[in-house]
PyMOL Python script that loads the backbone (N, CA, C, O; Angstrom):
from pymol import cmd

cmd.read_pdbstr("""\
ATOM      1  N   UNK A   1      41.690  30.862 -95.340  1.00  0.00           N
ATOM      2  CA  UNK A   1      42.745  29.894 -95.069  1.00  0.00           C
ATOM      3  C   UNK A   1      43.762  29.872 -96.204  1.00  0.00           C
ATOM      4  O   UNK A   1      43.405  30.347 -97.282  1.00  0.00           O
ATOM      5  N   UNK A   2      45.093  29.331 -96.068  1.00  0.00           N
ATOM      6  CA  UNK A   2      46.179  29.319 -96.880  1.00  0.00           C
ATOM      7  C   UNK A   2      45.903  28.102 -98.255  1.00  0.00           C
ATOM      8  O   UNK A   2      45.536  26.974 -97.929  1.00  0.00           O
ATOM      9  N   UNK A   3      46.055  28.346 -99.371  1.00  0.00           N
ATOM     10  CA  UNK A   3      46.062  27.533-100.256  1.00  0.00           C
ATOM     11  C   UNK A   3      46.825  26.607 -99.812  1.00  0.00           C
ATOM     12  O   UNK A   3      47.909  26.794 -99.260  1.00  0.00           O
ATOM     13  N   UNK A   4      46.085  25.116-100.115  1.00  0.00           N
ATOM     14  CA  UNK A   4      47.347  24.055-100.091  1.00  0.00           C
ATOM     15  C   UNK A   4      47.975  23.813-101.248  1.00  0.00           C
ATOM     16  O   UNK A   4      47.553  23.945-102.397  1.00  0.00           O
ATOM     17  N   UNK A   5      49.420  23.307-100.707  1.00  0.00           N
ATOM     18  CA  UNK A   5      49.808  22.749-102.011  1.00  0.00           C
ATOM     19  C   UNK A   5      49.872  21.588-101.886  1.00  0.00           C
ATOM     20  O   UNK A   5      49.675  20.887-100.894  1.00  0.00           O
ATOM     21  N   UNK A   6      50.318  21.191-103.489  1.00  0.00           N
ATOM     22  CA  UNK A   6      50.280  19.650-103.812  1.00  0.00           C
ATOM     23  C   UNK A   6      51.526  18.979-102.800  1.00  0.00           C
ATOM     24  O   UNK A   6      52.582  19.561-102.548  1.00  0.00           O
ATOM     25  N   UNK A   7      51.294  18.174-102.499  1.00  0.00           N
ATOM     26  CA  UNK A   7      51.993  17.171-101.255  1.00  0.00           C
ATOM     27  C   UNK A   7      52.715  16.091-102.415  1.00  0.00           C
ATOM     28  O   UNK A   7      52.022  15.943-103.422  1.00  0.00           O
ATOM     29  N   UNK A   8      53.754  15.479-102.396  1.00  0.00           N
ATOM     30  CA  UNK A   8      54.540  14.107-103.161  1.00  0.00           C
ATOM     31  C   UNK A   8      53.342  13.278-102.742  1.00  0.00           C
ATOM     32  O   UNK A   8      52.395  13.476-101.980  1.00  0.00           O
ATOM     33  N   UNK A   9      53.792  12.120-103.642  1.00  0.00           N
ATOM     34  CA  UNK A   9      53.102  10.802-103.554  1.00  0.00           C
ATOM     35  C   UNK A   9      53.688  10.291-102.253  1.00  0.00           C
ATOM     36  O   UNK A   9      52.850   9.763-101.523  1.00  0.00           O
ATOM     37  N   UNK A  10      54.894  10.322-101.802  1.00  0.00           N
ATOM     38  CA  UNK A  10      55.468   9.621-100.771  1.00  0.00           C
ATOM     39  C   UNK A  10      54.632  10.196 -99.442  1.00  0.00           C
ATOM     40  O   UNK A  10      54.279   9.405 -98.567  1.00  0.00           O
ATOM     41  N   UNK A  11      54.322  11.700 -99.343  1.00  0.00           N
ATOM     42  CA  UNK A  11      54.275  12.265 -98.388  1.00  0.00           C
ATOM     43  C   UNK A  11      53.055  11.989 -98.174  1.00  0.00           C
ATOM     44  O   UNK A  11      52.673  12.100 -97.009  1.00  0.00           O
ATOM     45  N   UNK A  12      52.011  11.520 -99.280  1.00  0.00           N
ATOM     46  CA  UNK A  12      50.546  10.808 -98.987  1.00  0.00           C
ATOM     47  C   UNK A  12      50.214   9.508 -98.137  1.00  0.00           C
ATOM     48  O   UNK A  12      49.386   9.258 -97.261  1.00  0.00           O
ATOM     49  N   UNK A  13      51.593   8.517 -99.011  1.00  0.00           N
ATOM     50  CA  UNK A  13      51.203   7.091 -98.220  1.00  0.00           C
ATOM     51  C   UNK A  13      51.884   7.388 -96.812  1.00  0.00           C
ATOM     52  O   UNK A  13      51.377   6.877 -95.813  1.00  0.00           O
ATOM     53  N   UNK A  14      53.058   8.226 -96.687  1.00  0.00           N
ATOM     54  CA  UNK A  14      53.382   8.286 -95.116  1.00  0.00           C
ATOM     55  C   UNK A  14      52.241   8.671 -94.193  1.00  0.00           C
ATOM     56  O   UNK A  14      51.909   7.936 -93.262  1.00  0.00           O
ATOM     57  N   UNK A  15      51.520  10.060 -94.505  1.00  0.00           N
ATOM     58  CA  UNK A  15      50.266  10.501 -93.609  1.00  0.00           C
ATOM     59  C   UNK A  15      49.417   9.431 -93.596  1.00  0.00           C
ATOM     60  O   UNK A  15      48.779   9.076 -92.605  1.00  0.00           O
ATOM     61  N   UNK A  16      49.385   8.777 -94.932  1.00  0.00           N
ATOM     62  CA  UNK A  16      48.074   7.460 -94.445  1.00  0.00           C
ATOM     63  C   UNK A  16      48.264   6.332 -93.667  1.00  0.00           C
ATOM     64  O   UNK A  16      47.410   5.558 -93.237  1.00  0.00           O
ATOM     65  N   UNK A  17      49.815   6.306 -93.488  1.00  0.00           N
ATOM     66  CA  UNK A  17      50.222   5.006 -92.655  1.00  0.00           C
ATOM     67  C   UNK A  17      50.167   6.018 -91.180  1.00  0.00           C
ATOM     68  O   UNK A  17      49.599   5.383 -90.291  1.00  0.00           O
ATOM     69  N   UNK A  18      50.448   6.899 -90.885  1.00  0.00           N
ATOM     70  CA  UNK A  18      50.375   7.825 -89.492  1.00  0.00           C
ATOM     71  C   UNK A  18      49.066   7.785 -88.830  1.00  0.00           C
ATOM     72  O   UNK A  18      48.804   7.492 -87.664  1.00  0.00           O
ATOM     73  N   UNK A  19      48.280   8.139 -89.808  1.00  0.00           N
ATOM     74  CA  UNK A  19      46.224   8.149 -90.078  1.00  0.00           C
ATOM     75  C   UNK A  19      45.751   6.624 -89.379  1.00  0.00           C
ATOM     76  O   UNK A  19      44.973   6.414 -88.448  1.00  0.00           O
ATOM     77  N   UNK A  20      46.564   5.645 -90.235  1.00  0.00           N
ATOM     78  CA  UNK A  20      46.060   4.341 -89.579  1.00  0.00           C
ATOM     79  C   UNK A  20      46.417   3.809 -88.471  1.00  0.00           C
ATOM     80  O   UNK A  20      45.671   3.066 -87.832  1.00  0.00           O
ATOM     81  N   UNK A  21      47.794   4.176 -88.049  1.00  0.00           N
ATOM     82  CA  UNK A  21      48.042   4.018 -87.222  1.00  0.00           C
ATOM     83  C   UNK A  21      47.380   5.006 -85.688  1.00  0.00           C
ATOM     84  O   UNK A  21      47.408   4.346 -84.649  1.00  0.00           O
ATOM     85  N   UNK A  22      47.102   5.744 -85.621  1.00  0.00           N
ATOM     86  CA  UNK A  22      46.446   6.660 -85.040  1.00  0.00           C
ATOM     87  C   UNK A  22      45.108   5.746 -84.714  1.00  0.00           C
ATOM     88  O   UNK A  22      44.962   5.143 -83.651  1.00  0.00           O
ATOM     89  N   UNK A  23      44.326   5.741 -85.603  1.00  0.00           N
ATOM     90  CA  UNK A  23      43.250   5.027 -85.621  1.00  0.00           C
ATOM     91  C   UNK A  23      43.531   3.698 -84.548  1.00  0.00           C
ATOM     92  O   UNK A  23      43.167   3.892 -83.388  1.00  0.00           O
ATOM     93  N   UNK A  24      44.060   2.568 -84.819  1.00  0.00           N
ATOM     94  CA  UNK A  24      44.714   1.546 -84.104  1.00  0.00           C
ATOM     95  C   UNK A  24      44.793   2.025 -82.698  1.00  0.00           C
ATOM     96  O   UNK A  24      44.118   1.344 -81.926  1.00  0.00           O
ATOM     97  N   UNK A  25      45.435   3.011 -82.168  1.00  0.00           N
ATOM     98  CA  UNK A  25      45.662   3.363 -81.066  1.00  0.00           C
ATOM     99  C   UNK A  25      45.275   3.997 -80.033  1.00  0.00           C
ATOM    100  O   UNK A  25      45.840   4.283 -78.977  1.00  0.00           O
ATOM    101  N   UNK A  26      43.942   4.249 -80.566  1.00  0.00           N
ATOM    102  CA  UNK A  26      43.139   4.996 -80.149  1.00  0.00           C
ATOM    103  C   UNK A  26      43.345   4.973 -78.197  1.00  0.00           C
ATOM    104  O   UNK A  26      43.470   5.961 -77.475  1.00  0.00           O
ATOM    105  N   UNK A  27      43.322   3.714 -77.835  1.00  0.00           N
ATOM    106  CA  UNK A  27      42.796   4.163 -76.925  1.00  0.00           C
ATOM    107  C   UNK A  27      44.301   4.317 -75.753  1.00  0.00           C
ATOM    108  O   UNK A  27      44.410   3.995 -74.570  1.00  0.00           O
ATOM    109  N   UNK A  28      45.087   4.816 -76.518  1.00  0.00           N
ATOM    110  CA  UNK A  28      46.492   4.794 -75.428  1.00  0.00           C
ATOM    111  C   UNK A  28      46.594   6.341 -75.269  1.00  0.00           C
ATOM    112  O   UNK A  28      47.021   7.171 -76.071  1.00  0.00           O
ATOM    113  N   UNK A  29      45.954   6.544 -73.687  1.00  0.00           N
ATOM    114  CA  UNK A  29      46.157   8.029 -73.586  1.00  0.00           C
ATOM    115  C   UNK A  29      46.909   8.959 -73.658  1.00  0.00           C
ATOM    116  O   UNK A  29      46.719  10.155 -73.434  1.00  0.00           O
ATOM    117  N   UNK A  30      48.231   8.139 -74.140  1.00  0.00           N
ATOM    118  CA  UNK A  30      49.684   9.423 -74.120  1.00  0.00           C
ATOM    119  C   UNK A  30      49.695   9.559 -75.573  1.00  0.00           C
ATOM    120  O   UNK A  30      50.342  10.470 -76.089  1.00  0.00           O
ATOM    121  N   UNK A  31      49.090   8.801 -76.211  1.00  0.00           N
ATOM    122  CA  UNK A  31      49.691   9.015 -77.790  1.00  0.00           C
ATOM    123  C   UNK A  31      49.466  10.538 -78.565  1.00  0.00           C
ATOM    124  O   UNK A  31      48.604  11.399 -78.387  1.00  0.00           O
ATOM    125  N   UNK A  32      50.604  10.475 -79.477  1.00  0.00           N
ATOM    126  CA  UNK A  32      51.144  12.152 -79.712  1.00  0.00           C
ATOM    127  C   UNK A  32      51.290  11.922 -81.112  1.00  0.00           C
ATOM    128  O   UNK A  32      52.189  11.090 -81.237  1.00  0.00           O
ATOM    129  N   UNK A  33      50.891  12.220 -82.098  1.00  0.00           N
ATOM    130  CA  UNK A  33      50.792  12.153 -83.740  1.00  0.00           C
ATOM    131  C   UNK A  33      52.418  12.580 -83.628  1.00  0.00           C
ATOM    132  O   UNK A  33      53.185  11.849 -84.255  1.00  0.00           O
ATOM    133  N   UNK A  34      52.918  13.534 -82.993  1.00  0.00           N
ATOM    134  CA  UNK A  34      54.102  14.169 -83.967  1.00  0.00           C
ATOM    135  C   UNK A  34      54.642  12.511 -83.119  1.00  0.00           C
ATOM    136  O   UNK A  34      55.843  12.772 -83.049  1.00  0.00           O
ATOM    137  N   UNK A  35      54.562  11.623 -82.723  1.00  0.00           N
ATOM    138  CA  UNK A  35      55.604  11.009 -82.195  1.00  0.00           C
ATOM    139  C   UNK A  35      55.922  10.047 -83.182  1.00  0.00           C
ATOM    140  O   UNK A  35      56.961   9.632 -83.695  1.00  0.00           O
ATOM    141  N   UNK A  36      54.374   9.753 -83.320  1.00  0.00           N
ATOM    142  CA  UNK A  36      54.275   8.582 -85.112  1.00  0.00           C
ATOM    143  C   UNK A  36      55.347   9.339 -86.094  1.00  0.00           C
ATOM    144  O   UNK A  36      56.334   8.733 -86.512  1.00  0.00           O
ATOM    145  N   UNK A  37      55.103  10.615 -86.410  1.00  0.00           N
ATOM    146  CA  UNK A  37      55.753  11.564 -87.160  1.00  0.00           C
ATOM    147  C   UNK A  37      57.158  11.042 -87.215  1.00  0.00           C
ATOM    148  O   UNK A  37      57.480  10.592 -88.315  1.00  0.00           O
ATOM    149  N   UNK A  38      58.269  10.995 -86.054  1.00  0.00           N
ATOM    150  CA  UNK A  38      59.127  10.959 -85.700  1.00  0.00           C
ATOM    151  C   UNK A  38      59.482   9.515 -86.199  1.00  0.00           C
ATOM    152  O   UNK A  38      60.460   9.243 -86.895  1.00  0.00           O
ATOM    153  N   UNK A  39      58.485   8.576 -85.711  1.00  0.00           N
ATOM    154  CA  UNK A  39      59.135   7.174 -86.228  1.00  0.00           C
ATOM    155  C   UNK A  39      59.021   6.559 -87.636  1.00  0.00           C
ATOM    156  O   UNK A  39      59.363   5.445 -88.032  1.00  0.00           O
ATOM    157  N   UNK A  40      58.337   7.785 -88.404  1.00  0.00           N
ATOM    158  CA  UNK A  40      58.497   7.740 -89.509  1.00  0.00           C
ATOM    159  C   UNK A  40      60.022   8.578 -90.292  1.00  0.00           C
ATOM    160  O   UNK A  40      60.569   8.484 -91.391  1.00  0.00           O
ATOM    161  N   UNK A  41      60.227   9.232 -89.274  1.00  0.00           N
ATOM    162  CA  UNK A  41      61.735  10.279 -89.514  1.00  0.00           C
ATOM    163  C   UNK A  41      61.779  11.887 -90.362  1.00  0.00           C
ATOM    164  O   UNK A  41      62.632  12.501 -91.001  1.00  0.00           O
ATOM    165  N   UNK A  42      59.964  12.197 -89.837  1.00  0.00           N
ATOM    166  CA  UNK A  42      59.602  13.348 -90.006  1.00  0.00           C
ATOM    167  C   UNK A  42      59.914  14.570 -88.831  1.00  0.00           C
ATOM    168  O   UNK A  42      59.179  14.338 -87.872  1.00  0.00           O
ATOM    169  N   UNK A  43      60.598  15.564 -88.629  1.00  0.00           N
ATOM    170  CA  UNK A  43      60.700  16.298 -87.401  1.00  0.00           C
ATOM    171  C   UNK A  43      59.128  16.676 -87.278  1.00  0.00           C
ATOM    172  O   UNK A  43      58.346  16.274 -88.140  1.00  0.00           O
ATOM    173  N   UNK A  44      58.760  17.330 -86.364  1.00  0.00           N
ATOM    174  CA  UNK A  44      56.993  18.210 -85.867  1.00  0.00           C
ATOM    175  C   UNK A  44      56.741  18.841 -87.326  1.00  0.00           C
ATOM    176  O   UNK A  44      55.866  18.690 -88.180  1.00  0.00           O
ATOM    177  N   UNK A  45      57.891  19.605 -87.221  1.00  0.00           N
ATOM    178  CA  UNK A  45      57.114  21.042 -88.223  1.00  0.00           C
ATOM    179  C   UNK A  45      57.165  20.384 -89.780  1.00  0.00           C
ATOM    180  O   UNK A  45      56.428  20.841 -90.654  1.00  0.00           O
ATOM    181  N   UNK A  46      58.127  19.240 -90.058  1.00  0.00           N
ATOM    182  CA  UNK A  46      58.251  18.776 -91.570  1.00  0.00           C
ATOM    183  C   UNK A  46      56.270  18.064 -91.450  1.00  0.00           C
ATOM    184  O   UNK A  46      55.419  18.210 -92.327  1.00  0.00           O
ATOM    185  N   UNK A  47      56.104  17.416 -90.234  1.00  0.00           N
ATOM    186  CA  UNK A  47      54.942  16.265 -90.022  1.00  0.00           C
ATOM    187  C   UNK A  47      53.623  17.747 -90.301  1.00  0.00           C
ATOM    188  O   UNK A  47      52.608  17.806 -90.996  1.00  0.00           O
ATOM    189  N   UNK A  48      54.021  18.335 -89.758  1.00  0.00           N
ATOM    190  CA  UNK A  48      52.397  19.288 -89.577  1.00  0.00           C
ATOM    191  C   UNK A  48      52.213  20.298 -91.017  1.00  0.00           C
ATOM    192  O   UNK A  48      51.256  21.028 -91.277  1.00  0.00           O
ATOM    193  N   UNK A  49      53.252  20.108 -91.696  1.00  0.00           N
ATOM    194  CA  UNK A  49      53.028  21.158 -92.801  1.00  0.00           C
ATOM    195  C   UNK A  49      52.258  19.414 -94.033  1.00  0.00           C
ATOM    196  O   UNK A  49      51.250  19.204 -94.708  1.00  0.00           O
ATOM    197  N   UNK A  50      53.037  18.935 -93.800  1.00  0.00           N
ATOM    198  CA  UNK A  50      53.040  17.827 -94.969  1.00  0.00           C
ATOM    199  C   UNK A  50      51.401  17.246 -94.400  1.00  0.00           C
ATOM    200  O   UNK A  50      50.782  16.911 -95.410  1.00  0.00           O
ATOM    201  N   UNK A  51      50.714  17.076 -93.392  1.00  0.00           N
ATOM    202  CA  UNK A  51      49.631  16.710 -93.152  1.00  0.00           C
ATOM    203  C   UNK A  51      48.413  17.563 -93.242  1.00  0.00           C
ATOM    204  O   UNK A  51      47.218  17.291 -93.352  1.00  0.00           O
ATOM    205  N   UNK A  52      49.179  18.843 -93.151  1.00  0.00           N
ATOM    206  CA  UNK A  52      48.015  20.076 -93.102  1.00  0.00           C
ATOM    207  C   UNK A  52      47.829  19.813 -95.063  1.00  0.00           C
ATOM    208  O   UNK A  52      46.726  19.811 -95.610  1.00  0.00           O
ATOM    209  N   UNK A  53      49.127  19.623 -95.795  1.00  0.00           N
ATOM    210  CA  UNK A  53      48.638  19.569 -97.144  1.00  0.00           C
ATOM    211  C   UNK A  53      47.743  18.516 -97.580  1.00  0.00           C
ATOM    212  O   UNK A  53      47.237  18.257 -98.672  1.00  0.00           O
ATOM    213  N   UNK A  54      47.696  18.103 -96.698  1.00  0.00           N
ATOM    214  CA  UNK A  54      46.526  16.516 -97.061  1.00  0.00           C
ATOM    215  C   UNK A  54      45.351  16.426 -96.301  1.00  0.00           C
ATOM    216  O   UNK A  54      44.335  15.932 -96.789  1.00  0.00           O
ATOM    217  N   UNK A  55      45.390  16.867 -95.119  1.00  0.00           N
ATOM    218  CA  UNK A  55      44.061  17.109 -94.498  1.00  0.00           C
ATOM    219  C   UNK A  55      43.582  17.855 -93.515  1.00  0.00           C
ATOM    220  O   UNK A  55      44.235  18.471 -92.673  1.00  0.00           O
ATOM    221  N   UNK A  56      41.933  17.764 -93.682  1.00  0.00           N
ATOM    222  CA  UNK A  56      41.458  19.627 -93.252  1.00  0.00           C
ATOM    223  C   UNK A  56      41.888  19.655 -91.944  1.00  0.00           C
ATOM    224  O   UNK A  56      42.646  20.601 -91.730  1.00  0.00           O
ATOM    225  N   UNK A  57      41.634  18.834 -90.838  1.00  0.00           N
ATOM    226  CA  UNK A  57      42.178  18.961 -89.250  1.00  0.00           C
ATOM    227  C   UNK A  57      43.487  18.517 -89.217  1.00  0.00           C
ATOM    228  O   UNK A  57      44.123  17.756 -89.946  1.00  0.00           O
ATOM    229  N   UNK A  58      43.904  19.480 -87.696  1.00  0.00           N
ATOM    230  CA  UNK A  58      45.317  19.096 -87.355  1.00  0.00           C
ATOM    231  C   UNK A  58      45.754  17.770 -86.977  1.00  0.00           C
ATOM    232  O   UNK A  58      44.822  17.029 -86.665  1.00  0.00           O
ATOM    233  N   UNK A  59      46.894  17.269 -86.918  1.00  0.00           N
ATOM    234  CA  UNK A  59      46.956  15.536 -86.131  1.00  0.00           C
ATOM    235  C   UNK A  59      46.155  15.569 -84.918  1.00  0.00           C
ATOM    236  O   UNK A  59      45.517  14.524 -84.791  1.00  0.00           O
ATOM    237  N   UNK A  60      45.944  16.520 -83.857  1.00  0.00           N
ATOM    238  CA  UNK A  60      45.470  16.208 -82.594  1.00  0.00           C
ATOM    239  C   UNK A  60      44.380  16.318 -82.735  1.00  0.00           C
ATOM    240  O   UNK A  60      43.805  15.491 -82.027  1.00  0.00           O
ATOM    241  N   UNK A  61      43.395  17.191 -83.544  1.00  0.00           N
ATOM    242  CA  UNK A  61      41.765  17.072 -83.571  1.00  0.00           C
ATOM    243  C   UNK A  61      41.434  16.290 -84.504  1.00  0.00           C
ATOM    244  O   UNK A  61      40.240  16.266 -84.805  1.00  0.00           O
ATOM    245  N   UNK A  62      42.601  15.223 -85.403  1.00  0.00           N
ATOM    246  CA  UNK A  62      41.993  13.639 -85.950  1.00  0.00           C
ATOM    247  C   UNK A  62      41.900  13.215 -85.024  1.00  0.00           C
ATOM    248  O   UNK A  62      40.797  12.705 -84.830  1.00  0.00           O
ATOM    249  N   UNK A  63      43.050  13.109 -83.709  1.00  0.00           N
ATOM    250  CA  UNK A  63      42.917  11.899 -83.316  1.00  0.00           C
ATOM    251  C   UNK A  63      41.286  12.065 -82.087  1.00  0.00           C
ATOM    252  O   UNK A  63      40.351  11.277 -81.948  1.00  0.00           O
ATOM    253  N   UNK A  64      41.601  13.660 -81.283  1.00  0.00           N
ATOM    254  CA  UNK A  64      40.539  13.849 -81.028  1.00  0.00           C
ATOM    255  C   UNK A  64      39.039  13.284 -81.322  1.00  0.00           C
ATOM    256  O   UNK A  64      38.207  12.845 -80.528  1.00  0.00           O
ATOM    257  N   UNK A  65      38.979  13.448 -82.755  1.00  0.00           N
ATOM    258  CA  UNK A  65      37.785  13.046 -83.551  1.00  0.00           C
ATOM    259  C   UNK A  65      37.666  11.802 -83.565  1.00  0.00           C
ATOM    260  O   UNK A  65      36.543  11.306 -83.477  1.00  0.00           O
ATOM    261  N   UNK A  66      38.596  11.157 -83.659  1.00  0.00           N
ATOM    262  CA  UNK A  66      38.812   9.002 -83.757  1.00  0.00           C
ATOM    263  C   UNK A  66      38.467   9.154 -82.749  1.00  0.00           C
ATOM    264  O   UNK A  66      37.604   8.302 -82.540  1.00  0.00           O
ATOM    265  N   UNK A  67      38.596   9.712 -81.973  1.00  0.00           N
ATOM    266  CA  UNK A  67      38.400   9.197 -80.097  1.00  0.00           C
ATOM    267  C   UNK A  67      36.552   9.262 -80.161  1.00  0.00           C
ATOM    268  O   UNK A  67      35.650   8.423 -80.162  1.00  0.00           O
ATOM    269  N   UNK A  68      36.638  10.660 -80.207  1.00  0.00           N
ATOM    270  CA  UNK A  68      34.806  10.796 -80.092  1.00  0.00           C
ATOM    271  C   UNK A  68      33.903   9.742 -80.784  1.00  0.00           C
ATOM    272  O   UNK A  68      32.861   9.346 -80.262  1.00  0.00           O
ATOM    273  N   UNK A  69      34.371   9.296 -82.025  1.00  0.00           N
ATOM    274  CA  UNK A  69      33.516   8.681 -82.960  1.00  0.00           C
ATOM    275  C   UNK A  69      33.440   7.756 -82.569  1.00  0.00           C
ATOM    276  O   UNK A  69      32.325   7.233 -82.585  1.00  0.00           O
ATOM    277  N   UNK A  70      34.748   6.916 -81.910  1.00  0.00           N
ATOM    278  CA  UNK A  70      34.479   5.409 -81.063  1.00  0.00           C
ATOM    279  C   UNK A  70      33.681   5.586 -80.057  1.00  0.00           C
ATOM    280  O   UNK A  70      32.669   4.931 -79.806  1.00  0.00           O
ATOM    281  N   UNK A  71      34.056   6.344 -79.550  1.00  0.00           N
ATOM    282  CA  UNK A  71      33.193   6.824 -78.347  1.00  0.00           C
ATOM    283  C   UNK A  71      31.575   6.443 -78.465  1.00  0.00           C
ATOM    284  O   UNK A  71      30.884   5.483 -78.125  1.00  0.00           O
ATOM    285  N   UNK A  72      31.352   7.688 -79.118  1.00  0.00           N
ATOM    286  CA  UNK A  72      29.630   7.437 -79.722  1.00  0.00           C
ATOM    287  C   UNK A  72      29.286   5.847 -80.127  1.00  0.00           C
ATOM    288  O   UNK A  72      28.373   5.134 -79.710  1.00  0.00           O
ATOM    289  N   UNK A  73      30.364   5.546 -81.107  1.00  0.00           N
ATOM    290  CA  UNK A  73      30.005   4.399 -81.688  1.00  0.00           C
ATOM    291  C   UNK A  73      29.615   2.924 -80.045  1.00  0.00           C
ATOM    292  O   UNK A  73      28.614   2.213 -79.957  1.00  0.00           O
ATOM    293  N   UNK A  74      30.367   2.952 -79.432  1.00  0.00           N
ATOM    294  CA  UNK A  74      30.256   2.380 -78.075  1.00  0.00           C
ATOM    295  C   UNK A  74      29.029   2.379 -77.544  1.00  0.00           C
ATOM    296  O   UNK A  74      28.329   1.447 -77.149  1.00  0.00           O
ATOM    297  N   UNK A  75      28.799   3.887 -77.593  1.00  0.00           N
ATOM    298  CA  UNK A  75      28.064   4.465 -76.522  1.00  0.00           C
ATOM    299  C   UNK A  75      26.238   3.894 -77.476  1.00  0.00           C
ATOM    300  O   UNK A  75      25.343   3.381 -76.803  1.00  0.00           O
ATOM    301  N   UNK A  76      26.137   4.044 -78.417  1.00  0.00           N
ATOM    302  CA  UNK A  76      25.112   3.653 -79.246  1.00  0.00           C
ATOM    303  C   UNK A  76      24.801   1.939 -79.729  1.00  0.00           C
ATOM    304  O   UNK A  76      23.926   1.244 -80.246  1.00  0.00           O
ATOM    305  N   UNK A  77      26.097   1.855 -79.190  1.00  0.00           N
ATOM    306  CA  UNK A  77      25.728  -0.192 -78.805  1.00  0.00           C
ATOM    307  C   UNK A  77      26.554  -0.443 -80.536  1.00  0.00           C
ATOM    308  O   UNK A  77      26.805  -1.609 -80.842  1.00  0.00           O
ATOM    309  N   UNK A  78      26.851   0.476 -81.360  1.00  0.00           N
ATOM    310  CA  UNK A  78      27.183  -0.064 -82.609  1.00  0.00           C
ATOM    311  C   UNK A  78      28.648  -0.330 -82.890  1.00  0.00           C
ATOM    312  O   UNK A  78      29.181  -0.075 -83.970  1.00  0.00           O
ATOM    313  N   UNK A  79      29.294  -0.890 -81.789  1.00  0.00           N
ATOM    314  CA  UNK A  79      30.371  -1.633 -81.881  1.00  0.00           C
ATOM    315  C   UNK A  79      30.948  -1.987 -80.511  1.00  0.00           C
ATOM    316  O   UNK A  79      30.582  -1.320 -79.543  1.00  0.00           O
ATOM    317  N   UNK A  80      31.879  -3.051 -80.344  1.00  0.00           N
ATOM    318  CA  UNK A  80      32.016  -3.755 -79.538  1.00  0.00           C
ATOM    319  C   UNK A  80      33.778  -2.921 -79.080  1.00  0.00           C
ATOM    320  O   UNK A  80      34.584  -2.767 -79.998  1.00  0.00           O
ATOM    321  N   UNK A  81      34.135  -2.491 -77.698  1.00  0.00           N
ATOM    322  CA  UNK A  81      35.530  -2.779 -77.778  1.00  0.00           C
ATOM    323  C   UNK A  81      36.437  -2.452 -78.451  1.00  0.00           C
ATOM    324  O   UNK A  81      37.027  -1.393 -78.664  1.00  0.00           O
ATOM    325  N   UNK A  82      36.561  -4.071 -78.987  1.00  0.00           N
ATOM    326  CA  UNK A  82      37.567  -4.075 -79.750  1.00  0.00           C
ATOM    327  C   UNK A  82      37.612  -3.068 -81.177  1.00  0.00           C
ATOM    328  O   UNK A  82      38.628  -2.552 -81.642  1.00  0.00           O
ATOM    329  N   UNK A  83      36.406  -2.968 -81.642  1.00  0.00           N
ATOM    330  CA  UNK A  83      35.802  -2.942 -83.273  1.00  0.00           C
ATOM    331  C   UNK A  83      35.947  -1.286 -82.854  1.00  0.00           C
ATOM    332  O   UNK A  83      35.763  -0.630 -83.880  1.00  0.00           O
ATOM    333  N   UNK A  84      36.161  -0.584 -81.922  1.00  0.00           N
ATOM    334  CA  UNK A  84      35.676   0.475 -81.457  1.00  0.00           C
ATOM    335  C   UNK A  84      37.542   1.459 -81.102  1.00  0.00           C
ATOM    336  O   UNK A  84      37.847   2.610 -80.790  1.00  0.00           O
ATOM    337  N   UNK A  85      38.276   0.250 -81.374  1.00  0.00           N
ATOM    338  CA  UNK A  85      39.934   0.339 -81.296  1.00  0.00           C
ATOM    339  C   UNK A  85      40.022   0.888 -79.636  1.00  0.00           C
ATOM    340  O   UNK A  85      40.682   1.877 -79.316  1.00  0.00           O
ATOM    341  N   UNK A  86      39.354   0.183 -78.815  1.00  0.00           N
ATOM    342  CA  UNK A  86      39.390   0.740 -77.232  1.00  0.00           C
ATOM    343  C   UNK A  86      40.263  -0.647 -76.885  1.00  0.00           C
ATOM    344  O   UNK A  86      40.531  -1.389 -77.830  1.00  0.00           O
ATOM    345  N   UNK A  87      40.627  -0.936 -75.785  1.00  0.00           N
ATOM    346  CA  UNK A  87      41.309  -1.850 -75.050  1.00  0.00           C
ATOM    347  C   UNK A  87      41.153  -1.696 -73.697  1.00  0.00           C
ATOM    348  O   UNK A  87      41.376  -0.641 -73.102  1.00  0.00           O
ATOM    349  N   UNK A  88      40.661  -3.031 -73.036  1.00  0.00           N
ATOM    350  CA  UNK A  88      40.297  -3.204 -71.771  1.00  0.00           C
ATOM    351  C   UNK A  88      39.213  -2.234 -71.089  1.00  0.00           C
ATOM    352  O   UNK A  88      39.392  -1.827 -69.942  1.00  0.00           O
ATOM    353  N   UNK A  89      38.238  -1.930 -71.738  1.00  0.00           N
ATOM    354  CA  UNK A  89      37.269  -1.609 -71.596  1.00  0.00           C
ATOM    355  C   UNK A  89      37.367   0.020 -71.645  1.00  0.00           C
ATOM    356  O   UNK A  89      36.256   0.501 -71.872  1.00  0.00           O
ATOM    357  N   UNK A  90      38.356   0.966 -71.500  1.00  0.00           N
ATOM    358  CA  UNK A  90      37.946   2.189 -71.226  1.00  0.00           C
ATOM    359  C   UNK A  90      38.342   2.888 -72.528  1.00  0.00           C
ATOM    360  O   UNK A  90      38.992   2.271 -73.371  1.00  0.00           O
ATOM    361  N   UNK A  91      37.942   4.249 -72.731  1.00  0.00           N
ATOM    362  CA  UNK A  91      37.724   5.241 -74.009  1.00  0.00           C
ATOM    363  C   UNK A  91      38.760   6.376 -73.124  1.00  0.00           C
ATOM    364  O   UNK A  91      38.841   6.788 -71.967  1.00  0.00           O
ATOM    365  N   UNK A  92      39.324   6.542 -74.155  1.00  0.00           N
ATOM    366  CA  UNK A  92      40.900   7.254 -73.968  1.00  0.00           C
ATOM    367  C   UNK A  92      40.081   8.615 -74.209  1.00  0.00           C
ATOM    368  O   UNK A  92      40.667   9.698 -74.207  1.00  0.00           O
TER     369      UNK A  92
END
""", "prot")
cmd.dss("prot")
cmd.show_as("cartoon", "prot")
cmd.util.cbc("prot")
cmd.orient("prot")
């Protein structure tokens, strides 16, 4: 794989506000990381280079992964719903 490079400080707290927000939203089936990207006033390709420098998966197999983990977490009785970032009962 390609060495990363060092990412700005700015370009950290932006991915972590994208990250949390992602998380939050889990369960809205259209949601699109580059879109967060955008309303942060990142184009796709500025969002996917600056996130690939900060972390090992792409935006879509985080959010992928947030999805599964609530999922399980549900599915194993160890969180409720809400705690699980689902809404109105179903897993996106």
């Amino acid at each position: 794989p390609p060495a990363r490079r060092e990412a700005p400080v700015g370009d950290a707290a932006t991915v972590q506000k994208i990250a949390d927000e992602l998380r939050a939203r889990l369960a809205e089936p259209d949601l699109q990381p580059e879109e967060l990207a955008r309303r942060h006033g990142w184009s796709t390709s500025t969002f996917r280079r600056r996130w690939a420098a900060l972390r090992p998966e792409s935006p879509s197999r985080a959010l992928q992964t947030l999805r599964m983990q609530a999922a399980c977490r549900l599915h194993n009785g160890m969180a409720t719903f809400a705690e699980a970032g689902v809404s109105d009962g179903e897993v996106s």
